[in-house]
VONU-120223 format. One line per 2 residues: their letters; for each residue y, x, z of N, C-alpha, C. Coordinates in steps of 0.2 Angstrom, whole numbers, m for minus. Atoms other than C-alpha are relative to their C-alpha. Example, Ala and Ser with C-alpha at 12.3 -4.5 7.8 and 13.67 -1.06 7.14 Angstrom:
<pts>
as	m6/4/0/m22/62/39/6/4/0 ~ m6/m4/m1/m5/68/36/5/m4/3
</pts>
This chain:
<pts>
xx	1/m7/0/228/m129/229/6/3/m2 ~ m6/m2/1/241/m117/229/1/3/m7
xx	m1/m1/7/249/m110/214/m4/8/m1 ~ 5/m8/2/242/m92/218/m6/1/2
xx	8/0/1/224/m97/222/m1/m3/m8 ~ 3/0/7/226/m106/205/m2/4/m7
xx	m1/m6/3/231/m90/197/m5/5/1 ~ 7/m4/0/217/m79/205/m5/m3/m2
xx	6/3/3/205/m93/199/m1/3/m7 ~ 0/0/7/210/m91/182/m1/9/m2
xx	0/m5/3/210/m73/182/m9/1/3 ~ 5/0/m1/194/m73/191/m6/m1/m5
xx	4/3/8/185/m84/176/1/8/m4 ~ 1/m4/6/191/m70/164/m5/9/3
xx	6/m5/m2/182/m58/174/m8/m2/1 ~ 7/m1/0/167/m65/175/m2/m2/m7
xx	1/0/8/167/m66/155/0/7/m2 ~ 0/m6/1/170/m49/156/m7/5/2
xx	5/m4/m4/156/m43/168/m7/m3/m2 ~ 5/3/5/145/m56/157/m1/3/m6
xx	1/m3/6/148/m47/140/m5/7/5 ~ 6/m5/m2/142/m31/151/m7/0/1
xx	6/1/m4/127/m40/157/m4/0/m6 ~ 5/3/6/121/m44/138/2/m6/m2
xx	m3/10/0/128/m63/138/5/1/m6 ~ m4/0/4/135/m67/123/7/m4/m2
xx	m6/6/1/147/m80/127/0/m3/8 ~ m1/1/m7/150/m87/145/7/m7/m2
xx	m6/5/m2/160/m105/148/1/m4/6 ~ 0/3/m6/164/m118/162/m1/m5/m1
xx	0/7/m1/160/m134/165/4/m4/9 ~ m1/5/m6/163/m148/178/m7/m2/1
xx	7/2/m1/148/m156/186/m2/m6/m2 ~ m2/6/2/150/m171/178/m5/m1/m7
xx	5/m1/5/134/m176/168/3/m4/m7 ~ m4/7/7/141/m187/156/m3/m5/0
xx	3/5/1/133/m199/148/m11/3/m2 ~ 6/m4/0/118/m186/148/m6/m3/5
xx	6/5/m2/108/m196/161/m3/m5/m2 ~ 2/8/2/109/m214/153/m6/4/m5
xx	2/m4/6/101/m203/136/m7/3/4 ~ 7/m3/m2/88/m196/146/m6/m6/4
xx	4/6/m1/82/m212/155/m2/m4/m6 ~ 3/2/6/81/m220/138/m4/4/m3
xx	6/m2/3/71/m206/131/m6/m1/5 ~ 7/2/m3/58/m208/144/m4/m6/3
xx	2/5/m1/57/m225/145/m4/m1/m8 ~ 4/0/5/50/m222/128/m6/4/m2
xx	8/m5/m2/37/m211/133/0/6/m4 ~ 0/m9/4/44/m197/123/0/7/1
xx	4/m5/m4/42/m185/135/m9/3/1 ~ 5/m1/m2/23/m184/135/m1/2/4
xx	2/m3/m8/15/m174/146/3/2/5 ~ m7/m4/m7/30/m167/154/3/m5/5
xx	m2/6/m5/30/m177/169/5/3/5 ~ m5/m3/m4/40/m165/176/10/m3/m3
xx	m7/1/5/56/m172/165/2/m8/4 ~ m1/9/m5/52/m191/176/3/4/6
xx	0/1/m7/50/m183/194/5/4/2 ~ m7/m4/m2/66/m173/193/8/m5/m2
xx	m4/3/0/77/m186/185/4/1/5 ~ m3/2/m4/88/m189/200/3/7/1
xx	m3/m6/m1/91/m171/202/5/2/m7 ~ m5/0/4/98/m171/185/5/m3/1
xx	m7/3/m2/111/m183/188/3/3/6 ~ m2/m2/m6/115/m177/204/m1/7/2
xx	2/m6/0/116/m158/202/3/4/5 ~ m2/m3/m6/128/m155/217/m7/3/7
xx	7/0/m6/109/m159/227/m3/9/m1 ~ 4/m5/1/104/m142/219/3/8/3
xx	m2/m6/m3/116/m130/229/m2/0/5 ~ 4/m1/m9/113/m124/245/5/m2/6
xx	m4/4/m4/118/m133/261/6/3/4 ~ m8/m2/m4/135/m132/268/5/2/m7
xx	m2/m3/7/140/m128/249/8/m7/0 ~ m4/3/m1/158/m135/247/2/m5/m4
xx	1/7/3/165/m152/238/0/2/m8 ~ 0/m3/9/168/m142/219/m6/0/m1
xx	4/m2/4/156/m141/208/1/2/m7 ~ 2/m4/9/154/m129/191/m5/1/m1
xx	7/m1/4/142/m125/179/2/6/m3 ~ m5/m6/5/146/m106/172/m7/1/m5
xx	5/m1/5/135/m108/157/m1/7/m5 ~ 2/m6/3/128/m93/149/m3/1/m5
xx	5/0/3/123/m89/132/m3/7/0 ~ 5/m8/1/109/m74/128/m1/1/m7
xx	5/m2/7/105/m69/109/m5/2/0 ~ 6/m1/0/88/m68/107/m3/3/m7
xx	5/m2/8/85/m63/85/0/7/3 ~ 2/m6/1/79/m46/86/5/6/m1
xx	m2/m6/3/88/m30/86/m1/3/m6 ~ 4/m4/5/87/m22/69/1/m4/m4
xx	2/4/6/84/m38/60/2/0/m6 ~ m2/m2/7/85/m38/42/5/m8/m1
xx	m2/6/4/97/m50/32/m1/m7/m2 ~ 6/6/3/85/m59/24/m3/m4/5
xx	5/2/m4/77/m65/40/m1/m8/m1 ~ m1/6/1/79/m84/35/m7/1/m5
xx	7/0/2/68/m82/23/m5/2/1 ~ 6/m4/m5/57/m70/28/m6/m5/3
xx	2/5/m4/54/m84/41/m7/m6/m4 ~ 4/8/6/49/m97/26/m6/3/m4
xx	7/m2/2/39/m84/18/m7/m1/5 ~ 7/m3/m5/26/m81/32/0/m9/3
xx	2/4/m3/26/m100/37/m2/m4/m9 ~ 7/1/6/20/m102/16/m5/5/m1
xx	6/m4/1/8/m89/19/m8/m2/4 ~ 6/2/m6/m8/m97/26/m4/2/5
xx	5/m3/m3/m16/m83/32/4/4/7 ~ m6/m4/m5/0/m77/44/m1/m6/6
xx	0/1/m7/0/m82/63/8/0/1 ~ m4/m2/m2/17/m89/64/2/m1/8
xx	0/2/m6/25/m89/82/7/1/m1 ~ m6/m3/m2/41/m92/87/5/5/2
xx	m3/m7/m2/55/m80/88/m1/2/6 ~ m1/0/m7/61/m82/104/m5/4/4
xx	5/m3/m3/42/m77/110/m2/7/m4 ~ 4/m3/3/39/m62/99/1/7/5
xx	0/m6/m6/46/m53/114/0/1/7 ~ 1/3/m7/47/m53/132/4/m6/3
xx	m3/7/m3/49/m68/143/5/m2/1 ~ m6/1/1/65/m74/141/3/m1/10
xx	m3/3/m6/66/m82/159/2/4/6 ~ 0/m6/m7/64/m66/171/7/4/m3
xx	m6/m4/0/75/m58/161/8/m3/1 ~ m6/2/0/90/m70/160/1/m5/7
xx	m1/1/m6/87/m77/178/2/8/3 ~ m4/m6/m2/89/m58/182/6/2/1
xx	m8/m3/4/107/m54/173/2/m6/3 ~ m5/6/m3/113/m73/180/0/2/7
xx	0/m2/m8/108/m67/197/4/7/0 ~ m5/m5/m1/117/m50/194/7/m2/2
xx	m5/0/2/131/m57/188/4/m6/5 ~ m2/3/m7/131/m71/204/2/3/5
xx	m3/m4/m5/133/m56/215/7/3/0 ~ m8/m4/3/147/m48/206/6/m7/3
xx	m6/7/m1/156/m67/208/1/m1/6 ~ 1/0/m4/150/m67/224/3/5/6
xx	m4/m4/m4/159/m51/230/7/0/m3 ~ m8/3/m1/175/m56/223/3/m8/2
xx	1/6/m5/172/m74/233/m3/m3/5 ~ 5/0/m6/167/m71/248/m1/m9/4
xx	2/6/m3/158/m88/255/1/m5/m5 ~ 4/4/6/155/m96/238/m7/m1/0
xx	8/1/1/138/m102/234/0/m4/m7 ~ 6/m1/8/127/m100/219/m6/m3/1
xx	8/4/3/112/m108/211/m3/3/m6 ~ 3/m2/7/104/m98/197/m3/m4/m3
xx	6/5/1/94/m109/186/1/2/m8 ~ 0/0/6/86/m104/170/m8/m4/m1
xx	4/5/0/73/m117/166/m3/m2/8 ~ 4/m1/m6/68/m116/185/4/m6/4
xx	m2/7/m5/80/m132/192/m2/m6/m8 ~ 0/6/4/82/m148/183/7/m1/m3
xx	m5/m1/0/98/m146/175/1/m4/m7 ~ m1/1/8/107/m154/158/2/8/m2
xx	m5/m8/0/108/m137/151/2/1/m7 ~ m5/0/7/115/m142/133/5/m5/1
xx	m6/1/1/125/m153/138/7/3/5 ~ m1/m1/m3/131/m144/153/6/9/m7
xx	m2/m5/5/134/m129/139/6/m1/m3 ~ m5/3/3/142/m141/128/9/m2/2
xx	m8/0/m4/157/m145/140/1/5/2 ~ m3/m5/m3/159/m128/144/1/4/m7
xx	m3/m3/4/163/m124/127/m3/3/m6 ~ 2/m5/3/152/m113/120/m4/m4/m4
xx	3/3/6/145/m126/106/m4/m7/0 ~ 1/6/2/140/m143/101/m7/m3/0
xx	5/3/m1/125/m154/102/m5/m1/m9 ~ 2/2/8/115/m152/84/m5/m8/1
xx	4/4/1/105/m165/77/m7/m1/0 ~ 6/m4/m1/90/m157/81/m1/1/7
xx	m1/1/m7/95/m158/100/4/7/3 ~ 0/m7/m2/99/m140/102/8/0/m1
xx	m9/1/1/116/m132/105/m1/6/m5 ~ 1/m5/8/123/m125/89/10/2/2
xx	m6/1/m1/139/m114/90/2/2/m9 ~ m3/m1/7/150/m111/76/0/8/m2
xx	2/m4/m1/149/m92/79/m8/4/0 ~ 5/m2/0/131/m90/81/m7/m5/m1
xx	4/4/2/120/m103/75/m2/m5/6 ~ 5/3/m7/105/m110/89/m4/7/0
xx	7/m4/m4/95/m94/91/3/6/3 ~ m3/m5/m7/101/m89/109/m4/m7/4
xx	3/4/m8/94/m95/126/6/m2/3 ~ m5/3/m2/106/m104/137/m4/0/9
xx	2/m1/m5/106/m100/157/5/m3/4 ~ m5/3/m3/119/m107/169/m1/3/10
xx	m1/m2/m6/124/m101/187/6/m8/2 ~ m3/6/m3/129/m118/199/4/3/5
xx	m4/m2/m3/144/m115/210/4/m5/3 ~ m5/4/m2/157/m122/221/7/2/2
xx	m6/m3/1/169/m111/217/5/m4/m7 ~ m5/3/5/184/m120/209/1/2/m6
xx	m1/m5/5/184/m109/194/3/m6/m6 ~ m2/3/7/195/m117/179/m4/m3/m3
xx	5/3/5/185/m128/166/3/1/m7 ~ m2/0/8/184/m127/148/1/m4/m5
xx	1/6/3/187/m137/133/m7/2/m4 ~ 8/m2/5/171/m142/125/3/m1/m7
xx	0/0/6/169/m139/106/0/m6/m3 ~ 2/5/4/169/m151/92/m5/2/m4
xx	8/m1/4/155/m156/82/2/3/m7 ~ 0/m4/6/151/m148/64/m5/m3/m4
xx	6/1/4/136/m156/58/1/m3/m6 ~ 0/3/7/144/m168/47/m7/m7/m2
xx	4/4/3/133/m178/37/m6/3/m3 ~ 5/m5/1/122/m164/37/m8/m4/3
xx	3/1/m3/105/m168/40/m9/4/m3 ~ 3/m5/2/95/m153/36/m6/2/5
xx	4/m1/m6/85/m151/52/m4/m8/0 ~ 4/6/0/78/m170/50/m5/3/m6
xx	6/0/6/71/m167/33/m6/8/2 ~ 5/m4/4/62/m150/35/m4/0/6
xx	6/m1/m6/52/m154/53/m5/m3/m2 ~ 6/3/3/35/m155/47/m5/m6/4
xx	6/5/m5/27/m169/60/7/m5/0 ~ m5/5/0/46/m179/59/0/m1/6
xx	m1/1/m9/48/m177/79/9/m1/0 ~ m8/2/0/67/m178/74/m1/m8/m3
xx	m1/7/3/65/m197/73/6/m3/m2 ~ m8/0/2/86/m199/70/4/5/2
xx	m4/m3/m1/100/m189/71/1/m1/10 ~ m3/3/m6/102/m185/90/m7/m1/6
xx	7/8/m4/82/m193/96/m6/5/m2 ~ 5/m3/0/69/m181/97/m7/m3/4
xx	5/1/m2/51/m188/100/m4/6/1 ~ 3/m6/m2/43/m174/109/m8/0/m3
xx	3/2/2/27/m181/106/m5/1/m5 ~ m1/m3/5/28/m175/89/1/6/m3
xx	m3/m9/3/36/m158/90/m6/6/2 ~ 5/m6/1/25/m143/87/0/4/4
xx	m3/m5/m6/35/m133/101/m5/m3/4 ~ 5/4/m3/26/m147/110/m8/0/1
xx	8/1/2/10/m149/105/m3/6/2 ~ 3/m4/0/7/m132/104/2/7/8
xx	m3/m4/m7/15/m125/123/1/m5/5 ~ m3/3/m6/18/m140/134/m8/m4/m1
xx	6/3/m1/2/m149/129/m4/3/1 ~ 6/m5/m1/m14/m146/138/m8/m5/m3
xx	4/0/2/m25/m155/129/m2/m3/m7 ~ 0/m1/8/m32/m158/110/4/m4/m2
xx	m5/3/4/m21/m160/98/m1/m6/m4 ~ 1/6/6/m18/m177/89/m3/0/m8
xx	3/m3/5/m32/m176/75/7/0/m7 ~ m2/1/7/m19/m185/61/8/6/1
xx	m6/m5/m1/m4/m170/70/m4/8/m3 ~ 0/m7/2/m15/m155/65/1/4/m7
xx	m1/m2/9/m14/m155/45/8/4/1 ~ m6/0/m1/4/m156/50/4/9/0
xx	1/m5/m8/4/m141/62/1/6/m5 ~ m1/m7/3/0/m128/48/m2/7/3
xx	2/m6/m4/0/m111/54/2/2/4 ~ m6/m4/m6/13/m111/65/m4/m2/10
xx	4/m1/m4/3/m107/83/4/m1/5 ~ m3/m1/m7/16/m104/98/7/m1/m3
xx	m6/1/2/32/m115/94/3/0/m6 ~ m2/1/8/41/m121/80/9/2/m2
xx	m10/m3/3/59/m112/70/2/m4/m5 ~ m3/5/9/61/m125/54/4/m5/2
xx	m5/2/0/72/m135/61/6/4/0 ~ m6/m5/m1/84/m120/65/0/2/m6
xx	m2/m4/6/80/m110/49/3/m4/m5 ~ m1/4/5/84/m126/39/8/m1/2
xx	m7/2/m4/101/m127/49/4/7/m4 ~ m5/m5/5/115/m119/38/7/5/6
xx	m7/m6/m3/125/m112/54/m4/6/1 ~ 3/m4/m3/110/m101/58/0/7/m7
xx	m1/m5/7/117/m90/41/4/5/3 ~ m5/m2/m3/129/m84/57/m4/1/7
xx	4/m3/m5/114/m79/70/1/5/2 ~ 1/m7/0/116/m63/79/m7/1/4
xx	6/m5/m5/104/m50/85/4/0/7 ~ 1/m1/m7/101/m47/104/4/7/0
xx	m5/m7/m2/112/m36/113/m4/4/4 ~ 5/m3/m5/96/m30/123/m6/0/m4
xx	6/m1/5/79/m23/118/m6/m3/2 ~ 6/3/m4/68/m34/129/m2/m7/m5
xx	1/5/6/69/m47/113/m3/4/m6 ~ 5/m1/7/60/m35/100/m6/m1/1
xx	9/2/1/44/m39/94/m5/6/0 ~ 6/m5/m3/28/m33/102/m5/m1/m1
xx	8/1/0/11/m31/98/0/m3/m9 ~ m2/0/6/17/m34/78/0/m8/m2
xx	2/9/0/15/m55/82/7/m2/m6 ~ m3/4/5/30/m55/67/m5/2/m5
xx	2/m1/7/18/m48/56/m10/m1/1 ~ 9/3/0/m1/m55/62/m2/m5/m3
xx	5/5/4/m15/m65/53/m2/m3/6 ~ 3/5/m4/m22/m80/60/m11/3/5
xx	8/m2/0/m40/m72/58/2/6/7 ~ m3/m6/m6/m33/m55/68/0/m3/7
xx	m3/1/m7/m26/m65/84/m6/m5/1 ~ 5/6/m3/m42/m77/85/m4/3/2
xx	6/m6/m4/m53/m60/88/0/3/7 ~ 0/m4/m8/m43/m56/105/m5/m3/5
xx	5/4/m6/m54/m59/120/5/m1/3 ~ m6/2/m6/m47/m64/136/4/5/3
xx	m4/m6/m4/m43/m47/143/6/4/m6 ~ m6/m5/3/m34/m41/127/4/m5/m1
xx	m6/6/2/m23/m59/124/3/2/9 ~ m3/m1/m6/m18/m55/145/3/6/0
xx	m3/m6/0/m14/m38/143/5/1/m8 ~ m4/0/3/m5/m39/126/7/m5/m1
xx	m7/5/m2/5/m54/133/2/2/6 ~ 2/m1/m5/7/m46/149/8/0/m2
xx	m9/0/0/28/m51/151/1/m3/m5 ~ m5/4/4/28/m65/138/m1/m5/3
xx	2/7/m2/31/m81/139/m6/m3/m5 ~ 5/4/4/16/m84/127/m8/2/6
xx	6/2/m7/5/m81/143/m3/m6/4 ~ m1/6/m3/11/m95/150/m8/m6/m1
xx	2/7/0/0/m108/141/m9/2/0 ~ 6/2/m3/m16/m100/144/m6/2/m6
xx	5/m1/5/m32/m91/133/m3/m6/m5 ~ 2/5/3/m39/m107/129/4/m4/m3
xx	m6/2/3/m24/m115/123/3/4/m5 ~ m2/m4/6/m20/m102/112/m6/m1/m4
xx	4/0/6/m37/m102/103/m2/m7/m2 ~ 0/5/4/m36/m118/101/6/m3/m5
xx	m1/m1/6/m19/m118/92/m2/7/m4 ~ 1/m4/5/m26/m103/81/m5/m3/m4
xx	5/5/3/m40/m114/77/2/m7/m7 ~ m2/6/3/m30/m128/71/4/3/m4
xx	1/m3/5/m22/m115/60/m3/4/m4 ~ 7/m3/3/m39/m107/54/0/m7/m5
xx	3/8/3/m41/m127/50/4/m2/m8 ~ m4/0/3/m27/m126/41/1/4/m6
xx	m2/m6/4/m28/m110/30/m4/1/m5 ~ 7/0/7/m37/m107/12/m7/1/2
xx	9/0/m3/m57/m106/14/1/7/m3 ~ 0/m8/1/m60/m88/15/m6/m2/3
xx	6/m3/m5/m77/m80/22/1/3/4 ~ m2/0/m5/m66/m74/33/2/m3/5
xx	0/7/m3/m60/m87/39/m4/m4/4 ~ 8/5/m2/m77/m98/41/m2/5/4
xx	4/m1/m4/m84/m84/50/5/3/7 ~ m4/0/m6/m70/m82/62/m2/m6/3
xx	0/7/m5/m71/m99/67/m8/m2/2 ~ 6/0/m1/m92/m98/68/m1/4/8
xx	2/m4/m7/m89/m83/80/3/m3/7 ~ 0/4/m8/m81/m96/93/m5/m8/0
xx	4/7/0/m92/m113/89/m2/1/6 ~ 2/2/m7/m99/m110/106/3/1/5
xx	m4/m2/m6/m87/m106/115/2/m3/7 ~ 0/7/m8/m87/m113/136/5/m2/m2
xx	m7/5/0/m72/m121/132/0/m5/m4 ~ m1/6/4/m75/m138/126/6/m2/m4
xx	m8/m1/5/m55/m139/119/m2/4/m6 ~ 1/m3/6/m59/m127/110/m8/2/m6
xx	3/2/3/m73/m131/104/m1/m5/m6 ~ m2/6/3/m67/m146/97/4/1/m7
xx	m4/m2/4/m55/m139/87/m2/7/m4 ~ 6/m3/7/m67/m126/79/m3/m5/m6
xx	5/4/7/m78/m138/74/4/m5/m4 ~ m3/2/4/m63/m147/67/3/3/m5
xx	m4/m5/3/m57/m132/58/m7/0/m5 ~ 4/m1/5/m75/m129/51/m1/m5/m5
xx	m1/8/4/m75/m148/45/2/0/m5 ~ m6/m1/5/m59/m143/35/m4/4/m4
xx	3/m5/4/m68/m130/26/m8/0/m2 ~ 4/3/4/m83/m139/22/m8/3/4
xx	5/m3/m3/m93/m129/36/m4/m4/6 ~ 2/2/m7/m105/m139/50/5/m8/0
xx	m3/8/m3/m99/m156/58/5/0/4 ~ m4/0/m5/m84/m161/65/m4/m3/8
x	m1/6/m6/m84/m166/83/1/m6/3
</pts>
């Protein structure tokens, strides 16, 4: 390459960190296309069936390693990865929010849900702004090609992060930066424009191991080894069918996604709030009871979720995890007769986990 297409490269990169702060993005790196040893990692976890249901994580494998397959044809011999992060806490949020968090998942009558989801669907929005921000790159590289992908291809997209600088692989699997904890989304636009690479960051964890101890189901089986399985995020958004009886004690109240490995993590004392308002919380899900969200019918959970991503998994999957924290929460007469007004519900799922909830509370017969 010449010395002066080198030099537009590199002045190029700084523009597209420039035009990424505009877009909302709180960080933007580069990578190589070079998976590392992120394949081999990924074949051994699925040879251990730790993937559950998500059989999508088998039938794409080969597109993971081979992520050049994922640009468009005629696309040239380079490959990047321009990793993008997004901040997701809340505008406004209060200091305290760490705890906060731990009070409402010791309250048994509170409907926790993951942050991430308290506001609109992460995916339209930050496929949207990668795609902005492809065009932008695209009218100052005429005959490049792009790939957006926010959850929508098969990509390594923490480690692809990771080599692009923008923070390290926690313990917990997640990328943690030293700047902003873990609670931001991560999007990447694939290219075959030669653009500069970054150096990746160094770890921070230490001998830290604060995200193993406080996961309540122990789906962080070691440092690094996530049994999905296990995980709550899981259980309660990827799985479609009843929950493992001896996983629901577990489970607690938390209904749509699990944060205690994050809150337990000491860099997230360095979270930011969202540079956009499509991350505040809607329909008051940071301050709902479990009894409250068990009474929505179908028309008011579709129109109060209408733009999240807690649509996604579906009426009957959600009253089934709210069920299994009804199951979970003090015996009230609220409570019992919440979970009475569904016993007959067409939905055998959820019926199941009624009648396992009344069981708890000494009402009717399990299942």
């Amino acid at each position: 390459m010449q010395e002066e297409d080198s030099g537009a490269l590199v002045l190029l990169a700084d523009h597209i960190r420039r035009w990424a702060r505009e877009l909302g993005f709180a960080g933007i790196g580069i990578a190589g296309g070079d998976a590392g040893e992120a394949s081999a990692r990924l074949q051994s976890w699925l040879a251990r069936g730790w993937h559950g249901d998500m059989g999508y994580m088998a039938r794409h494998d080969w597109l993971r390693a081979e992520p050049r397959q994922l640009l468009p044809a005629g696309a040239g011999p380079a490959l990047r990865v321009i990793s993008a992060r997004m901040d997701y806490r809340p505008r406004g949020d209060s200091a305290d929010w760490i705890a906060r968090e731990w009070r409402r998942i010791a309250d048994g009558e509170a409907a926790v849900i993951s942050i991430y989801a308290r506001g609109r669907d992460y995916h339209k929005l930050l496929r949207a702004r990668l795609q902005m921000l492809a065009r932008r790159i695209a009218r100052a590289a005429p005959g490049a090609h792009f790939r957006v992908c926010t959850d929508s291809a098969p990509v390594f997209e923490v480690e692809f992060a990771r080599a692009a600088g923008l923070g390290w692989r926690g313990k917990h699997t997640l990328l943690l930066a030293q700047e902003a904890g873990s609670i931001f989304f991560l999007g990447e636009i694939l290219t075959d424009l030669p653009l500069p690479v970054d150096v990746p960051a160094a770890e921070h964890c230490g001998s830290c191991r604060r995200c193993l101890d406080a996961c309540p189901t122990r789906a962080i089986v070691a440092p690094y080894e996530l049994d999905a399985r296990r995980c709550i995020s899981y259980l309660t958004i990827e799985h479609k069918g009843p929950i493992p009886l001896q996983l629901r004690p577990l489970i607690g109240n938390r209904v749509y996604g699990c944060d205690d490995c994050q809150l337990a993590c000491p860099w997230n004392k360095f979270a930011r709030t969202a540079a956009l308002p499509d991350f505040d919380v809607r329909n008051g899900l940071d301050q709902a009871t479990l009894v409250e969200l068990f009474s929505w019918s179908e028309a008011q959970f579709r129109e109060r979720h209408a733009g999240s991503a807690i649509r996604r998994i579906g009426y009957q999957r959600w009253l089934r995890n709210l069920a299994v924290g009804l199951g979970n929460a003090a015996t009230s007469a609220a409570v019992v007769a919440a979970l009475r007004a569904r016993s007959a519900s067409p939905s055998a799922l959820v019926r199941e986990h009624v009648a396992w909830a009344l069981a708890r509370h000494g009402s009717g017969e399990q299942a």
